[in-house]
C-alpha positions, 0 to 999 in steps of 0.5 A: 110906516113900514106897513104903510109901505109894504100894502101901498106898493104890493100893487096897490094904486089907491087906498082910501080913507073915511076918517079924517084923522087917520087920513091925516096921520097917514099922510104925515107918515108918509111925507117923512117916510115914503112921500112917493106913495103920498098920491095913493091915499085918498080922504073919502067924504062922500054922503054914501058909505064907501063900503057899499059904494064899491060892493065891498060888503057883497065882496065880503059876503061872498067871500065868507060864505060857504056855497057860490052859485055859478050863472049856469046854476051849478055851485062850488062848496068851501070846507076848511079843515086844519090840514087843507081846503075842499072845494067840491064841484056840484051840478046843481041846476045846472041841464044841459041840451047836448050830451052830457060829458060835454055839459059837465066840462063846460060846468068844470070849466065855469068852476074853474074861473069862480074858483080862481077867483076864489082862491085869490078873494079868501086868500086861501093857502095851503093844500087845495083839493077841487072834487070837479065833476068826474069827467070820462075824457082824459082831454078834457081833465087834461084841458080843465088843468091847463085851464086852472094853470092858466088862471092861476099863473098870474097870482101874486102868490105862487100857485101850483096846479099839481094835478088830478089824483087817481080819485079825480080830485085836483090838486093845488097848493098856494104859499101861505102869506097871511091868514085866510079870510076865514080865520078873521 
């Protein structure tokens, strides 16, 4: 009951359930126990498996793997170490037409939303370091941190944009709720 509670009102609008059985015993703990979040679950019976029906399997599968291609064919990199996480930054494809401290912020720039994005679907925690691509300009490192702290200040779970070391790696820490994806 009181796991039920705790997932349905931490923003969560609807959960779903595919066994019939399961959807009943919910249901039933619910209308003793919290009958306000009754309306949130849903008994899926569709023909076509949920999981591919709302990409969860693609969510899942990006989620756990180790490199994720930018649009601009650049990529980010996931190493997990028992002290932190790396993310290190790489052009890979990625040529631009302009001059290049120009074409390396606009690929930090990309990294910096994949990398949001990440952090919140593998549900990482801790100490993050980001190796973004070296920048020349202290404005745009300081626009690439603004930039990260603006993505982040919404999360659920405090994230803090500490800032850019002497080697330029960027320093995060995010509070540690629940194991990271990568544990399971």
């Amino acid at each position: 009951g009181n796991a039920l509670r705790e997932h349905l009102s931490t923003g969560i609008n609807r959960f779903m359930v595919n066994h019939k059985e399961t959807y009943e015993k919910i249901i039933s703990i619910l209308s003793n126990e919290a009958p306000d979040l009754k309306e949130r679950v849903e008994f899926y019976n569709k023909e076509y498996d949920m999981f591919e029906y709302y990409h969860v399997q693609s969510a899942l599968k990006e989620a756990l793997s180790r490199k994720i291609w930018l649009k601009s064919g650049a990529y980010l990199i996931f190493d997990y170490t028992e002290a932190m996480t790396v993310v290190d930054v790489n052009s890979g494809k990625f040529v631009g037409k302009t001059d290049m401290e120009q074409t390396v912020f606009n690929i930090n720039i990309e990294a910096a939303n994949a990398l949001v994005r990440q952090i919140r679907l593998r549900n990482l925690s801790g100490i993050i370091i980001v190796d973004f691509i070296d920048m020349q300009k202290k404005e745009h490192r300081d626009q690439l941190i603004q930039h990260l702290r603006e993505g982040v200040k919404n999360d659920k779970i405090q994230t803090v944009v500490v800032g850019i070391t002497s080697l330029g790696l960027v320093e995060m820490t995010r509070k540690k709720i629940r194991l990271p994806l990568s544990n399971g």
